[in-house]
ChimeraX commands (.cxc) that place a marker at each C-alpha (Angstrom):
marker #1 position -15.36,32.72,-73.87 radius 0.5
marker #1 position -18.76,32.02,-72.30 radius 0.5
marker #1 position -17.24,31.13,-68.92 radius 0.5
marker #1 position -15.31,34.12,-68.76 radius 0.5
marker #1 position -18.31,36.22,-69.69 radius 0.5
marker #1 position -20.54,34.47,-66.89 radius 0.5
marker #1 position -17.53,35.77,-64.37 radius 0.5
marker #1 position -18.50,39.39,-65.11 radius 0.5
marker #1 position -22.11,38.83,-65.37 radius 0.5
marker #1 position -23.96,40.66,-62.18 radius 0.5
marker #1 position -25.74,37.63,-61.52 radius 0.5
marker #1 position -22.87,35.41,-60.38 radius 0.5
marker #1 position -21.18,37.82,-57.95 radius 0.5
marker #1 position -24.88,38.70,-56.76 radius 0.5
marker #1 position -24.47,34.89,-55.22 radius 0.5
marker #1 position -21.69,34.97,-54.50 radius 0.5
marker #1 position -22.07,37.47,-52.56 radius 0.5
marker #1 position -24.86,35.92,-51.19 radius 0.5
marker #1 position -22.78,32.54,-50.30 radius 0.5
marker #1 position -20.11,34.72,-48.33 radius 0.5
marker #1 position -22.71,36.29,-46.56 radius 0.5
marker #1 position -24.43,32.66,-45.46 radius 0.5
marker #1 position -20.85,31.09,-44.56 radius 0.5
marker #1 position -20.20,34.25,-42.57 radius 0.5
marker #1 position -23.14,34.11,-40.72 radius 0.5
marker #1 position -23.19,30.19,-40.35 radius 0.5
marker #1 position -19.29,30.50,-39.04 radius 0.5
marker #1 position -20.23,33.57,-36.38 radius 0.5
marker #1 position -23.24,31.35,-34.99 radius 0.5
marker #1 position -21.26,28.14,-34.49 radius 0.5
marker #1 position -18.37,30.43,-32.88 radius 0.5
marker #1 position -20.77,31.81,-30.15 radius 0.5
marker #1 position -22.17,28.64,-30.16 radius 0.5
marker #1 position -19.08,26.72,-29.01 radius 0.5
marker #1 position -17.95,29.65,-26.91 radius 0.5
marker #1 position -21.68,29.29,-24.69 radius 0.5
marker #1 position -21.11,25.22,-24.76 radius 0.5
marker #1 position -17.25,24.82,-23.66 radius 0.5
marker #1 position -18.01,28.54,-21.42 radius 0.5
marker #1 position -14.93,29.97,-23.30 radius 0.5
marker #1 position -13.35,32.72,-21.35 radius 0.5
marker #1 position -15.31,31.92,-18.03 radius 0.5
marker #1 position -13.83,30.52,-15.24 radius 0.5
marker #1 position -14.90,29.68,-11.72 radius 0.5
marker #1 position -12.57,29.17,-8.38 radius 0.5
marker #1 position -12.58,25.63,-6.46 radius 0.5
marker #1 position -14.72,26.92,-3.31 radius 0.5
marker #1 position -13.28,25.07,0.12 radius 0.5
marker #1 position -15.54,23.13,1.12 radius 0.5
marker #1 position -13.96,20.50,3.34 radius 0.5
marker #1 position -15.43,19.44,6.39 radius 0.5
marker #1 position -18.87,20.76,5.28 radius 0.5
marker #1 position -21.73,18.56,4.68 radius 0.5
marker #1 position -22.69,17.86,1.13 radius 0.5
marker #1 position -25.99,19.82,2.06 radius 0.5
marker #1 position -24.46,23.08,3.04 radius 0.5
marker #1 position -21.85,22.43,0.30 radius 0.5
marker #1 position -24.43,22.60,-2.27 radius 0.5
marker #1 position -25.26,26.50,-2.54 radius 0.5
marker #1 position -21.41,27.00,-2.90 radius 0.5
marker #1 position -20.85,24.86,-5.75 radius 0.5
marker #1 position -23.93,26.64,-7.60 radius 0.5
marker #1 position -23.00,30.06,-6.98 radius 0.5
marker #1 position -19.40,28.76,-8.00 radius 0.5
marker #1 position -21.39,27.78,-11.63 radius 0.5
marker #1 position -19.64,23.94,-11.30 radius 0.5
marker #1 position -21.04,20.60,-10.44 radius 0.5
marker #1 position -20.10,17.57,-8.26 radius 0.5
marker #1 position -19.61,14.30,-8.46 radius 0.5
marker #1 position -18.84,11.96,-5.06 radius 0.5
marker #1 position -15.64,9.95,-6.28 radius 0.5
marker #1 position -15.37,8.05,-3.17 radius 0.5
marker #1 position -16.10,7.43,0.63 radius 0.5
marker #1 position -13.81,6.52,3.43 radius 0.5
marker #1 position -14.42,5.48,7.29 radius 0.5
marker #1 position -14.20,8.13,9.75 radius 0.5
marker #1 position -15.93,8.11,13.32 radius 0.5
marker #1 position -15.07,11.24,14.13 radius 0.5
marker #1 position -17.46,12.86,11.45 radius 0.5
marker #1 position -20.76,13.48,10.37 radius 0.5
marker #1 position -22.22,11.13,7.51 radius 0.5
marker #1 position -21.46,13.07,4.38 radius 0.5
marker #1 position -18.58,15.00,5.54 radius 0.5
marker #1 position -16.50,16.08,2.51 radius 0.5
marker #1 position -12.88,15.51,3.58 radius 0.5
marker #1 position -11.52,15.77,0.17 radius 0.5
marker #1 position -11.83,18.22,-3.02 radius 0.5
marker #1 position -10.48,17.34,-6.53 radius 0.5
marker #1 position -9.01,19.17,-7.83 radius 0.5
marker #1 position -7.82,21.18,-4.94 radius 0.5
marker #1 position -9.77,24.35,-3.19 radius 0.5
marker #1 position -8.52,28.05,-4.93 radius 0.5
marker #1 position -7.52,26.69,-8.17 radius 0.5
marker #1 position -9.12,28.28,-11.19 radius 0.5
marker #1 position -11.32,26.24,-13.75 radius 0.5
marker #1 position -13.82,26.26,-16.78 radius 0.5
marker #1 position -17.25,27.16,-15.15 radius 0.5
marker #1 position -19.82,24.47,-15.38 radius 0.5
marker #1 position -17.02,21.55,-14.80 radius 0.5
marker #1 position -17.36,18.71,-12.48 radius 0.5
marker #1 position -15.19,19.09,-9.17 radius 0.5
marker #1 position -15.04,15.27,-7.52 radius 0.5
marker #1 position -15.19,15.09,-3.61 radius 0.5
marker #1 position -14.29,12.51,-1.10 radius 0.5
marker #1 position -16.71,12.18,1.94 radius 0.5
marker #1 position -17.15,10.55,4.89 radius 0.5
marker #1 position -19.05,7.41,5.90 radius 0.5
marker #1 position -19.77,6.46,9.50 radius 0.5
marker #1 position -20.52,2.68,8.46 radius 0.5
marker #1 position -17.15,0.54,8.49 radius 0.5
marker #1 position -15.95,-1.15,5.46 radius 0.5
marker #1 position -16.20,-4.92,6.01 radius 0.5
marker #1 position -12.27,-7.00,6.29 radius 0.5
marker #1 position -11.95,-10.33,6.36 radius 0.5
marker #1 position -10.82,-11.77,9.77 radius 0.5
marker #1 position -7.42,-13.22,9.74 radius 0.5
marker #1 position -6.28,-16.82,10.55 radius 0.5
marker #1 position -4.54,-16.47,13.90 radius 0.5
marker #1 position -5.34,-19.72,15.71 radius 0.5
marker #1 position -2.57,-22.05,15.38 radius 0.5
marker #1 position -0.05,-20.13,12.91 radius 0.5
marker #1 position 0.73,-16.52,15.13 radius 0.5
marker #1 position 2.09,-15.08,18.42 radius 0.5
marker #1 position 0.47,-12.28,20.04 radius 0.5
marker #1 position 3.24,-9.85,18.57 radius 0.5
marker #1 position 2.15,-11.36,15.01 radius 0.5
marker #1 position -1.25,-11.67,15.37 radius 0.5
marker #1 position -0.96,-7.37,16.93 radius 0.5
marker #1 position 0.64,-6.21,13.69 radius 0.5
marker #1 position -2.47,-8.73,11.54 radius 0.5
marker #1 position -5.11,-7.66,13.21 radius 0.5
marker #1 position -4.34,-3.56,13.47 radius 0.5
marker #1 position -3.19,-3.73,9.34 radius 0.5
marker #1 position -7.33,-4.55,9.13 radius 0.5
marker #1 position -7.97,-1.83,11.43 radius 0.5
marker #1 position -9.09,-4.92,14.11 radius 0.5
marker #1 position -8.26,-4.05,17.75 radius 0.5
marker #1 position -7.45,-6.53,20.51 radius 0.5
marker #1 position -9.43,-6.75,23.19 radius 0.5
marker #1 position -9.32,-9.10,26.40 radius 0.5
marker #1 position -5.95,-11.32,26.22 radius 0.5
marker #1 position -6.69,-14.69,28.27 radius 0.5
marker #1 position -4.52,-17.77,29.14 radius 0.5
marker #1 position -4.74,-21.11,29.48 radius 0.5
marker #1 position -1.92,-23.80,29.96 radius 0.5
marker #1 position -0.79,-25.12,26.19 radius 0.5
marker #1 position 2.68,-26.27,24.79 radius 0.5
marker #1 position 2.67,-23.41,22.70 radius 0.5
marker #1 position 3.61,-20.62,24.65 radius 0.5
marker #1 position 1.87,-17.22,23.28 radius 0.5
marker #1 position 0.55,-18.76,20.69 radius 0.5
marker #1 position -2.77,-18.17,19.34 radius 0.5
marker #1 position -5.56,-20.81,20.83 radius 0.5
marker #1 position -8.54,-19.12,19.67 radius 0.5
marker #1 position -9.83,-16.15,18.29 radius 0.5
marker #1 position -13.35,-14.53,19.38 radius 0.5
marker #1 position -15.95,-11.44,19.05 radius 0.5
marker #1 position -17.33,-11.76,23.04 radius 0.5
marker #1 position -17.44,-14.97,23.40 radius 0.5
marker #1 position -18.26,-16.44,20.31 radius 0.5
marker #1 position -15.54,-17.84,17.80 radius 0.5
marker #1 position -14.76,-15.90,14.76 radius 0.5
marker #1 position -13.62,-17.99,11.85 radius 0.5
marker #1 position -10.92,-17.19,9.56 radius 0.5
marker #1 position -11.84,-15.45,6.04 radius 0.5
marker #1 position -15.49,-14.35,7.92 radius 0.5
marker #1 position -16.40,-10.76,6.79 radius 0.5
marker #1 position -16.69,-8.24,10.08 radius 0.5
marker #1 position -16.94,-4.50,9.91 radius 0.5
marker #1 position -13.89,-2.44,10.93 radius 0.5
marker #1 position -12.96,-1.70,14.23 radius 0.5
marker #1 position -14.10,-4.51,15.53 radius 0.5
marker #1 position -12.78,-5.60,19.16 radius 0.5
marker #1 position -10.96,-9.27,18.75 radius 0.5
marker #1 position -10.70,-11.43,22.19 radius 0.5
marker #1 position -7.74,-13.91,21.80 radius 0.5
marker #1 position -6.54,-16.72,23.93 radius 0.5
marker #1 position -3.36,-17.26,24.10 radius 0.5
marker #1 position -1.11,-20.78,25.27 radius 0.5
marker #1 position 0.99,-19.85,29.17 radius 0.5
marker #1 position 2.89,-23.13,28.66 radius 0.5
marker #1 position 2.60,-25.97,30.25 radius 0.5
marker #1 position 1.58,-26.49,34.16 radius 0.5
marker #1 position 2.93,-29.08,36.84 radius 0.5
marker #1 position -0.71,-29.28,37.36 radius 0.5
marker #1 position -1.77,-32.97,36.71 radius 0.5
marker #1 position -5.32,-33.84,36.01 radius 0.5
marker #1 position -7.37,-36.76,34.84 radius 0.5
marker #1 position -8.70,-36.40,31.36 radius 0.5
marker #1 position -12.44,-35.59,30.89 radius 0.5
marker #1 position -14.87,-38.29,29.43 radius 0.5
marker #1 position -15.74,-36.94,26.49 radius 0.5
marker #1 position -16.94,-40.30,24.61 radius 0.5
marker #1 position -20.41,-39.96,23.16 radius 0.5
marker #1 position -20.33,-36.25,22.86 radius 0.5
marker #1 position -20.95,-33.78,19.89 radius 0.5
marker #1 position -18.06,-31.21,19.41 radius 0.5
marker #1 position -19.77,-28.46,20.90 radius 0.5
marker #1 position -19.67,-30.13,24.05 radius 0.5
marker #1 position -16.05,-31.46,23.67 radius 0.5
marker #1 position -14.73,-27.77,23.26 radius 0.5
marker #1 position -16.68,-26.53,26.25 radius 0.5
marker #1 position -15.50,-29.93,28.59 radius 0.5
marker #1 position -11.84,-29.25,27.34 radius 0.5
marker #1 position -11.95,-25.62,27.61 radius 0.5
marker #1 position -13.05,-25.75,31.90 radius 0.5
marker #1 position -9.99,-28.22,32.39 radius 0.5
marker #1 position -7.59,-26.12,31.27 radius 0.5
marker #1 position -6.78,-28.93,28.17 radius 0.5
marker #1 position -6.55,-28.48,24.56 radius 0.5
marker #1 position -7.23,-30.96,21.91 radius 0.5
marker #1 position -6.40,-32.25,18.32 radius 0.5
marker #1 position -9.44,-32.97,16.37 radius 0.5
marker #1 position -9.63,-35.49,13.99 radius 0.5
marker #1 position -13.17,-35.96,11.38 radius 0.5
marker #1 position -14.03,-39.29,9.59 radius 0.5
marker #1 position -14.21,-38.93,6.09 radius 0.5
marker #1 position -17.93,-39.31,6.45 radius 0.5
marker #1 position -18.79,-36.33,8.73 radius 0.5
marker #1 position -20.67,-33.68,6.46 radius 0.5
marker #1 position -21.44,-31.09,9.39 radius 0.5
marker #1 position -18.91,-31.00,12.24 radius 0.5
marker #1 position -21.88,-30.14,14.82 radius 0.5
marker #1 position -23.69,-33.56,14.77 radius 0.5
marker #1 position -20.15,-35.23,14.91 radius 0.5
marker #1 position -19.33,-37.89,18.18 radius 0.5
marker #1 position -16.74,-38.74,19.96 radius 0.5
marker #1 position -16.08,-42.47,19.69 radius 0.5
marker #1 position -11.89,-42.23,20.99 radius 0.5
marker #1 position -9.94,-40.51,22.80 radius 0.5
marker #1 position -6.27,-40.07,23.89 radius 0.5
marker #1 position -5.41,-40.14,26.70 radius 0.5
marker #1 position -8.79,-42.07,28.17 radius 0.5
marker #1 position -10.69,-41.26,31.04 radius 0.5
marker #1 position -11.60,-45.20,32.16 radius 0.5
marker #1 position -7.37,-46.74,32.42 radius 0.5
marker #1 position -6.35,-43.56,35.43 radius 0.5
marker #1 position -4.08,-41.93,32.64 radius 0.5
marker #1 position -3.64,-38.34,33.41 radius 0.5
marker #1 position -2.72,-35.38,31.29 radius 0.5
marker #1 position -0.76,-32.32,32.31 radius 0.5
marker #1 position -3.03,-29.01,32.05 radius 0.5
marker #1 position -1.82,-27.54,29.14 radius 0.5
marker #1 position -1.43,-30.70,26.87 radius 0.5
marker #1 position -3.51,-31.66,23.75 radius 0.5
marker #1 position -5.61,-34.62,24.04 radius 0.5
marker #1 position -6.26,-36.51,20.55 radius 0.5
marker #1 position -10.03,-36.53,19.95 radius 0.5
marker #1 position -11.47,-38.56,17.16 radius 0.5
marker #1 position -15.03,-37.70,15.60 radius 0.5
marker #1 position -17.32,-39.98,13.42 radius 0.5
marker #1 position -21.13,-39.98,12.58 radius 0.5
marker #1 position -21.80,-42.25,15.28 radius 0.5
marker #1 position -19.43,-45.14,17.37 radius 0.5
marker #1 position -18.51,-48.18,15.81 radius 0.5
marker #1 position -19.89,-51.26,17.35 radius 0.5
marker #1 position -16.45,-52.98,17.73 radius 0.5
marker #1 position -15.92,-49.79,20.52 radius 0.5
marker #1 position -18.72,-50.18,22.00 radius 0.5
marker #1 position -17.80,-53.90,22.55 radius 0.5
marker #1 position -15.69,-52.29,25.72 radius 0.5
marker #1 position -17.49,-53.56,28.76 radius 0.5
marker #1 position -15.73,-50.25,30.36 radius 0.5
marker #1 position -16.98,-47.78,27.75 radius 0.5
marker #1 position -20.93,-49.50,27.70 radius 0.5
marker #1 position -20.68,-49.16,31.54 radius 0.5
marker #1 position -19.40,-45.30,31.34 radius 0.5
marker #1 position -21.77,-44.87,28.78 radius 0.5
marker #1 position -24.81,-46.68,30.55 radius 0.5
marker #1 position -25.42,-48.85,27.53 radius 0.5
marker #1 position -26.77,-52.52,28.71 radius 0.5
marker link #1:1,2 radius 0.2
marker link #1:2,3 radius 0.2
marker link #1:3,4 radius 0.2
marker link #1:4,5 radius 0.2
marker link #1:5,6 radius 0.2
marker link #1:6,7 radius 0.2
marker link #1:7,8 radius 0.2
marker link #1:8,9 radius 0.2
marker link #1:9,10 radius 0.2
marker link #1:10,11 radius 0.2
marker link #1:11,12 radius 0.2
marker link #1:12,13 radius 0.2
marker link #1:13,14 radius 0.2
marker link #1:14,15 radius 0.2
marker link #1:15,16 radius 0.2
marker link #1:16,17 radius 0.2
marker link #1:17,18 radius 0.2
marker link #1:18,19 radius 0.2
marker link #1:19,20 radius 0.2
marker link #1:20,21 radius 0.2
marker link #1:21,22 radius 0.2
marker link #1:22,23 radius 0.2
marker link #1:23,24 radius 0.2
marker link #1:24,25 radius 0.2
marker link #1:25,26 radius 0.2
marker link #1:26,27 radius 0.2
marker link #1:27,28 radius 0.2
marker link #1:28,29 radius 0.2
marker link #1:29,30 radius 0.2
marker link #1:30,31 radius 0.2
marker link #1:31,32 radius 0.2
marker link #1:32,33 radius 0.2
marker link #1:33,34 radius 0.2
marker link #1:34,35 radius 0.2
marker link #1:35,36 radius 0.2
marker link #1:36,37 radius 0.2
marker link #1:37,38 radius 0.2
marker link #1:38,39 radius 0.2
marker link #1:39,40 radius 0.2
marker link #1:40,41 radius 0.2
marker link #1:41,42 radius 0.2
marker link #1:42,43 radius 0.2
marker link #1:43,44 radius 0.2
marker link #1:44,45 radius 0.2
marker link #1:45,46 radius 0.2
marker link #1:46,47 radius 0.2
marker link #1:47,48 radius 0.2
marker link #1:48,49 radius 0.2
marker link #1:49,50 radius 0.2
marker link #1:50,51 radius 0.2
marker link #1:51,52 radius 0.2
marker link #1:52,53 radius 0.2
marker link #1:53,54 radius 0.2
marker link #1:54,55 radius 0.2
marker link #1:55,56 radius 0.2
marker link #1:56,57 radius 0.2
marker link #1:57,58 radius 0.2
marker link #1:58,59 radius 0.2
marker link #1:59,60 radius 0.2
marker link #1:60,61 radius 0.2
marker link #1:61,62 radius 0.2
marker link #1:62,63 radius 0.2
marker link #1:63,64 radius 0.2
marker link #1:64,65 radius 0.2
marker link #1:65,66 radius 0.2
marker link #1:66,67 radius 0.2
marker link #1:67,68 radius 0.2
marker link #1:68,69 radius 0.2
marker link #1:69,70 radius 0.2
marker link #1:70,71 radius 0.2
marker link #1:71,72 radius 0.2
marker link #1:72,73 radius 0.2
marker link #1:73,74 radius 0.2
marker link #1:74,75 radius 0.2
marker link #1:75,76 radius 0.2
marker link #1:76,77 radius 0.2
marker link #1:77,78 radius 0.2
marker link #1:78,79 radius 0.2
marker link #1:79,80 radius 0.2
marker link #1:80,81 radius 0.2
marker link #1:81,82 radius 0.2
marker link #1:82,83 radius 0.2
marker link #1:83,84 radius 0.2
marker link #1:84,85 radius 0.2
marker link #1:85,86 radius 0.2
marker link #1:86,87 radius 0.2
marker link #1:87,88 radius 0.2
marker link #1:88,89 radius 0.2
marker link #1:89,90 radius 0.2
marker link #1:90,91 radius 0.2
marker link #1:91,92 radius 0.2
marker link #1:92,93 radius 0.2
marker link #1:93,94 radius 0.2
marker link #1:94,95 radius 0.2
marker link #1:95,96 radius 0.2
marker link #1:96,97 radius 0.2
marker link #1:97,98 radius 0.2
marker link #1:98,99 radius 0.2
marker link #1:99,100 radius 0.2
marker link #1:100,101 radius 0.2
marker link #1:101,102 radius 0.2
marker link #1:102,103 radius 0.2
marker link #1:103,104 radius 0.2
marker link #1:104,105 radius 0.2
marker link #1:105,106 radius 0.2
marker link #1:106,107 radius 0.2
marker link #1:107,108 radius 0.2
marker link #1:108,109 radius 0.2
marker link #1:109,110 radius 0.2
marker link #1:110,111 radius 0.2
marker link #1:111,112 radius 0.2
marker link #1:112,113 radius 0.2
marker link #1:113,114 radius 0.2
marker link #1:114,115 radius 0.2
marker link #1:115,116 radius 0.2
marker link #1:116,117 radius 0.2
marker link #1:117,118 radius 0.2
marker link #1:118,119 radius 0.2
marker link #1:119,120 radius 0.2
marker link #1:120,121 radius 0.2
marker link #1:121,122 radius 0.2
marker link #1:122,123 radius 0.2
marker link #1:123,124 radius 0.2
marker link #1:124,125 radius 0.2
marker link #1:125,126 radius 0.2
marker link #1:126,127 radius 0.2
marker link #1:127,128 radius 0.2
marker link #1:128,129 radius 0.2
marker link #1:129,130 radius 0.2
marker link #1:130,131 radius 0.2
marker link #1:131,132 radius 0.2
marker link #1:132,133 radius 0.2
marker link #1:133,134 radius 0.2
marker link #1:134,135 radius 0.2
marker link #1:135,136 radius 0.2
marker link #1:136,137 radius 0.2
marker link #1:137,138 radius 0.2
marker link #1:138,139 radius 0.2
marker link #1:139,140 radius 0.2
marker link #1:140,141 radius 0.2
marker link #1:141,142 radius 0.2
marker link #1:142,143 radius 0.2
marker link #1:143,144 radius 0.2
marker link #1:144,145 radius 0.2
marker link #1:145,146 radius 0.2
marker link #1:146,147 radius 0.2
marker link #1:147,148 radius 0.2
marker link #1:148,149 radius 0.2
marker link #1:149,150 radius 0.2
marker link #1:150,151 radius 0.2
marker link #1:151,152 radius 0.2
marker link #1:152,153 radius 0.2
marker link #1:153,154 radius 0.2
marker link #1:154,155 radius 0.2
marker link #1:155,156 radius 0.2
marker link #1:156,157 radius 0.2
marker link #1:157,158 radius 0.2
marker link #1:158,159 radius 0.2
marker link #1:159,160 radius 0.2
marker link #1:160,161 radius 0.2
marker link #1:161,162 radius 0.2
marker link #1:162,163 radius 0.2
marker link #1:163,164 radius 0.2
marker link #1:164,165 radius 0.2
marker link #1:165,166 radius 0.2
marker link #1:166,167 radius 0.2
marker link #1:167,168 radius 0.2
marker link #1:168,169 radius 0.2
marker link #1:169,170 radius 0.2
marker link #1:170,171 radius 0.2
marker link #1:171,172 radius 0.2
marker link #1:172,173 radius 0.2
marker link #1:173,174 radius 0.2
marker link #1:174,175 radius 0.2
marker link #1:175,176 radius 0.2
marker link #1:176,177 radius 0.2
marker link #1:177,178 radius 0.2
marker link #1:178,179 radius 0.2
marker link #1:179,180 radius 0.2
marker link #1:180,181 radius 0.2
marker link #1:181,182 radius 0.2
marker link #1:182,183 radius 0.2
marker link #1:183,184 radius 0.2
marker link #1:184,185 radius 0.2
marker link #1:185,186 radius 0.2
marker link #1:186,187 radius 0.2
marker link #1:187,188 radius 0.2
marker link #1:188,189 radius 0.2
marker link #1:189,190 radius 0.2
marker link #1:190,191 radius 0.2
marker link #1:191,192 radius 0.2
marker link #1:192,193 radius 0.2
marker link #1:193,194 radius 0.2
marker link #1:194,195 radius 0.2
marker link #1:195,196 radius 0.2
marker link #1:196,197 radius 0.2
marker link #1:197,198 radius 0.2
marker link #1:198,199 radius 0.2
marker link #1:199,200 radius 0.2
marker link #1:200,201 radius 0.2
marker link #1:201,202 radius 0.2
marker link #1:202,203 radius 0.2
marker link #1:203,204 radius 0.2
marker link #1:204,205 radius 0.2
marker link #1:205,206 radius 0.2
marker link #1:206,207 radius 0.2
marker link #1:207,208 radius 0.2
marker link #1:208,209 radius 0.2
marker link #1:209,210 radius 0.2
marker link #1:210,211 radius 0.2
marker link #1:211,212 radius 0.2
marker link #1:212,213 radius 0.2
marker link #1:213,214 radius 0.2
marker link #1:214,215 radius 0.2
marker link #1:215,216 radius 0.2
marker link #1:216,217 radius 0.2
marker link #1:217,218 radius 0.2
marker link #1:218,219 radius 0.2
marker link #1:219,220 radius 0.2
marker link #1:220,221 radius 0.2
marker link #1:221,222 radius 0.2
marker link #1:222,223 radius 0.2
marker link #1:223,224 radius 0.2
marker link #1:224,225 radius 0.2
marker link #1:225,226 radius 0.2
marker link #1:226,227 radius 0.2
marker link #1:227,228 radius 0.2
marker link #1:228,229 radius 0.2
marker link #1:229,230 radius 0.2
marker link #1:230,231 radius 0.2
marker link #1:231,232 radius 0.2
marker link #1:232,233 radius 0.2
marker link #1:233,234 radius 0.2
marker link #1:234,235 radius 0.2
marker link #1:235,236 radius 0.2
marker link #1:236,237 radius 0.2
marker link #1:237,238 radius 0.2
marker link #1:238,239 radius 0.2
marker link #1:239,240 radius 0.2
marker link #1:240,241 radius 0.2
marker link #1:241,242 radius 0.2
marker link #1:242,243 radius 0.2
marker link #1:243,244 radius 0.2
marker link #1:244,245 radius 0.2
marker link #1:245,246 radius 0.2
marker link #1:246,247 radius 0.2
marker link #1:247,248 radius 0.2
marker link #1:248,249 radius 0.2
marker link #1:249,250 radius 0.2
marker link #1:250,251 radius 0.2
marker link #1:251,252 radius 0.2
marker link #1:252,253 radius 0.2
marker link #1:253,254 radius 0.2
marker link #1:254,255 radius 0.2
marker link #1:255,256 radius 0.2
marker link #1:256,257 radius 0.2
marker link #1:257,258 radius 0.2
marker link #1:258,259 radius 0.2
marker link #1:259,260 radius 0.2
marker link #1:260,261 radius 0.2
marker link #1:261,262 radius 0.2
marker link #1:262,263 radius 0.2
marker link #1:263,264 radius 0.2
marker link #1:264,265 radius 0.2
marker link #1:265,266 radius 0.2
marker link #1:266,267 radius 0.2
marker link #1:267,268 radius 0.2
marker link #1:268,269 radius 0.2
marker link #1:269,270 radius 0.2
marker link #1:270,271 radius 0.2
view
């Protein structure tokens, strides 16, 4: 009976009337709240901004009430650094003011490729479609007599090598030289005995000849390696067509037992 009695008493529906009244109040406040947070009911229009720079881009997004945020940047040549060339999502659609558009803009510096292995393994019409899927162009074509007819005999930036699997920007120009068969030109064989690589390549390279290069097992750094044999030799009056490969073999220094050759220590002025 005294529970039912405290339901009529003035004091209980004086708080609860006072409870409604806080919930009410708490519930109104976190409903204007959430509507000011998540911007409920406003929306803003995707302003086109493509092919301006993020500076002058800036003032349109603001009075647009969104931000930015640079997603990505992709090589073009033809544009000024910071050239937006892409809006996401797209200009003229409708969105929540205050969200985050994402843009794509421009870069004049090339993205780095790896450079491809041409030299012995592709033709010119395979090492075209390699080189311009890396955005690499081909530059001066040369040719020298070889066996291999249009294939790939070296691979350059000017006139310096390029090895495979080397890092270069984009774009970059790639001189290639390329095998024009062989020649019924006949030449004696360069002495290339007692000669570091370097040298071997450049000798080979003004006679029109190419070579096979074999390393002892010992050689640690191919630019300190000699020549202690060749095939064919300069000192017996073999010749070589222009075009052919001579055999060149490569150790830390020549054996004694070679230099036993009265031939060879004569060629090589050794008493």
């Amino acid at each position: 009976m005294r529970f039912f009695s405290f339901l009529f008493h003035r004091y209980f529906w004086l708080n609860l009337l006072v409870f409604i009244g806080i919930f009410l109040m708490f519930s109104i406040a976190i409903l204007f709240s959430l509507k000011k947070i998540t911007k409920w009911g406003q929306s803003s229009v995707i302003p086109n901004i493509v092919n301006m720079t993020i500076e002058n881009a800036e003032d349109k997004i603001d009075d647009a009430n969104l931000d930015y945020e640079i997603k990505d940047t992709v090589y073009r040549r033809d544009l000024k650094d910071g050239t937006i060339v892409e809006v996401q999502p797209a200009p003229g659609l409708e969105i929540k003011s205050g969200r985050t558009i994402f843009l794509v803009i421009s870069s004049k510096r090339p993205p780095m490729v790896e450079m491809p292995s041409l030299v012995g393994r592709s033709s010119l019409r395979f090492a075209k479609i390699d080189l311009e899927a890396r955005g690499l162009i081909i530059g001066n074509l040369s040719y020298i007599p070889s066996t291999e007819k249009d294939a790939v005999l070296s691979q350059m930036i000017g006139n310096t090598e390029i090895k495979a699997g080397t890092l270069i920007p984009k774009g970059t120009t790639i001189n290639l030289t390329l095998g024009d068969g062989l020649s019924n030109i006949v030449v004696t064989p360069p002495f290339v005995i007692g000669k570091k690589y370097e040298e071997v390549q450049a000798a080979l390279a003004s006679s029109g000849i190419t070579a096979n290069y074999y390393f002892d097992k010992d050689v640690q750094d191919t630019v300190t390696a000699v020549v202690y044999r060749q095939y064919p030799s300069a000192l017996n009056d073999e010749k070589i067509n222009m075009g052919e490969s001579m055999d060149i073999f490569l150790g830390t220094k020549i054996p004694q037992n070679i230099l036993k050759d009265s031939a060879l220590k004569a060629r090589l002025n050794l008493k």
